[in-house]
N, C-alpha and C positions, 0 to 999 in steps of 0.2 A: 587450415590453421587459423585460429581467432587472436588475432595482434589485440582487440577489443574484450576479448575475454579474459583467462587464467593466464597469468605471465607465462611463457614460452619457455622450458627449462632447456637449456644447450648444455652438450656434455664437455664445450671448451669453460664450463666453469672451473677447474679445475688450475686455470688457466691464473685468477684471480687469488689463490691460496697463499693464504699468508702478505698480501700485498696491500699496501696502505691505498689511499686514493692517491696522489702524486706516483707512487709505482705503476696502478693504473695505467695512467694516464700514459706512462714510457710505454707500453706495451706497442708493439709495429704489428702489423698484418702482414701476417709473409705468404698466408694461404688461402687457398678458396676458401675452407673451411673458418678459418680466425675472419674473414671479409663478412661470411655469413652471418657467423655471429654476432661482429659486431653491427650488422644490420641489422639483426634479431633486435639488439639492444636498446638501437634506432626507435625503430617499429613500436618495440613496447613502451618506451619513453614518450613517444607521441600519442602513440593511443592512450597512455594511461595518464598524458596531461589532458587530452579532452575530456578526460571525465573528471576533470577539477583534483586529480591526485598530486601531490610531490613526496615520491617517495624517496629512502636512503639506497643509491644505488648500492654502495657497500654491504648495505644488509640485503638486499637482493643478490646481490653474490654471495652473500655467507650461507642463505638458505641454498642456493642450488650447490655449493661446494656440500654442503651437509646432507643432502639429498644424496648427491651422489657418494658420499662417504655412508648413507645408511645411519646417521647422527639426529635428522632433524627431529626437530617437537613435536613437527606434525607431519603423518604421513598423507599421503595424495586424498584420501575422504576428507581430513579432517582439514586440510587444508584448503581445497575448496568449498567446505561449509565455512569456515571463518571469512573465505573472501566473499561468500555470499551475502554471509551477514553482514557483512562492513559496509559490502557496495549499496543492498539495501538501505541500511540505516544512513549510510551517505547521501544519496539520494533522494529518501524520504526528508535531510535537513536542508538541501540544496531547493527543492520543491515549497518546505515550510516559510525558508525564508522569501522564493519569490511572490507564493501567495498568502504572506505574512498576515495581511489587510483583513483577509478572508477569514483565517484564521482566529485572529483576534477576534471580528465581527460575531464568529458564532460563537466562539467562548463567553464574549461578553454577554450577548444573547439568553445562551442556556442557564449561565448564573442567577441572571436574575429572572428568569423566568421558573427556575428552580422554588421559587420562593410566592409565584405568581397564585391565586386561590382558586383551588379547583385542582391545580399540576401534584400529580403521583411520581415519583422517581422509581425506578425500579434498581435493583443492586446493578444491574450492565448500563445504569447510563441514562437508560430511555427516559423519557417525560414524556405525560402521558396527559391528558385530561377528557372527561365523561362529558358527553355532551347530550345524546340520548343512551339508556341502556336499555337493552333490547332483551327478552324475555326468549330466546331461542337458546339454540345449543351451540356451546363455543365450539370451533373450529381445531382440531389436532393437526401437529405437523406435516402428516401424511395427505391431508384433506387438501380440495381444490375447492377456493371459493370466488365467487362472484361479488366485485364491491363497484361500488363510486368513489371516487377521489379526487382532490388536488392538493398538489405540492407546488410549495413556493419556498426562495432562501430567506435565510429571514430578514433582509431588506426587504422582502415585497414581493420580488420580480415573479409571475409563476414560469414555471418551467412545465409540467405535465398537467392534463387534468381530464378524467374518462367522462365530466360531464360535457368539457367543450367537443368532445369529438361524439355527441348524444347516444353514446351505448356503455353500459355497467365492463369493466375489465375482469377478466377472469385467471386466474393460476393457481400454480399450487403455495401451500403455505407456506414451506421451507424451499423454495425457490427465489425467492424474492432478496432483497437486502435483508440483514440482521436484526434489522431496529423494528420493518415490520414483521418479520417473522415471529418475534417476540410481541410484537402489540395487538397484532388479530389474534393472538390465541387468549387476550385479555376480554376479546369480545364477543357478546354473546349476540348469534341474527338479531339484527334487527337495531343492533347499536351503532351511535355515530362516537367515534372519539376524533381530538385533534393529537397526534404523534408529531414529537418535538425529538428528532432524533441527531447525538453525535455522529461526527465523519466518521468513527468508525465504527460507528453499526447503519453508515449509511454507503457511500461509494468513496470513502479511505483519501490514498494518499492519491489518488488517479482520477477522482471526480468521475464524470459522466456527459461527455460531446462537449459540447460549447458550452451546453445552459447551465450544466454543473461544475464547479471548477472545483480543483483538490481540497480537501479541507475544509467542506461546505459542511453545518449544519443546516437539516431540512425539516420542511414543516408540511404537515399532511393532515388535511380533514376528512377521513376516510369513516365511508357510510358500509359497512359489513350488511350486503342485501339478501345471501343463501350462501349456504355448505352445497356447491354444487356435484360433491361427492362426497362418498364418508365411509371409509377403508374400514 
């Protein structure tokens, strides 16, 4: 049983029908079963303040009276897809405002670099700029290519780079993040571009170890050196 997951529905809701919150509240424990529950009640109330919720207990009993009356809005799918989305979206704002800083930092970043001479925007976001073009054959989704790179946020810091570790990095196209998946297939052998990519065509709302943190836009000067396959 997950006390941290989907509220725990008890069949002493039934228990709660028609009862204000001060009636509530009169309700005794006379049985194992009423003890359980109301430990259940406990349980869920705790776990579902650690995850920063305060819900209406009353409308928590209204949903499981209506559950089990075969009434409610939503049945057992649709009801844990709504509390996915919720907790989702809740947490993705919980996340935004801790790393608020960061967030700002690359919004502010990409706008005006938006407008910087040379930078392509593409319709998903990306920014893009040519720095050599390269006369070879661009790369498809399917392909595995061989590049050099570094990525830095855009304070500075780097974080990855295949020249410091002195060997070209190799994968497939559509393996990768979003942003470059979409930017090597801009590139044709032999091209160098800079990729100026939102968090969310880069590593979202979860970032990436320590060096990336959520909500990071990232910056990448990637040298495209072979289509080391081509399906």
């Amino acid at each position: 049983m997950k006390i941290k997951g989907l509220i725990v529905f008890v069949s002493l809701a039934s228990a709660f029908s028609a009862c204000s919150q001060t009636d509530v509240k009169s309700i005794k424990l006379e049985t194992k079963e009423d003890s359980l529950a109301y430990a259940i009640g406990v349980l869920n109330f705790v776990g579902l303040s650690q995850q920063g919720l305060e819900l209406d207990a009353l409308m928590m009993a209204k949903g499981m009276i209506e559950a089990k009356e075969g009434t409610a809005i939503f049945n057992e799918t649709s009801a844990r897809g709504y509390y996915s989305i919720y907790m989702r979206d809740n947490e993705e704002k919980m996340l935004k405002e801790q790393y608020k800083d960061v967030a700002d930092e690359s919004e502010a970043f990409l706008e005006k670099n938006k407008s910087e001479e040379g930078v392509e925007v593409t319709e998903t976001g990306l920014q893009y700029k040519v720095i050599t073009m390269g006369e070879g054959p661009r790369p498809k989704p399917e392909d595995k290519v061989r590049v050099h790179y570094t990525g830095t946020l855009v304070n500075g810091n780097k974080f990855d780079s295949s020249y410091d570790r002195g060997e070209p990095a190799e994968f497939n196209v559509r393996g990768v993040i979003s942003g470059w998946t979409e930017g090597l297939q801009l590139m044709p052998v032999g091209s160098k571009f800079m990729f100026y990519i939102p968090y969310n065509l880069a590593y979202g709302t979860r970032g990436a170890g320590q060096d990336v943190p959520p909500f990071a836009a990232l910056i990448f000067e990637v040298e495209l050196l072979d289509i080391v396959t081509n399906n």
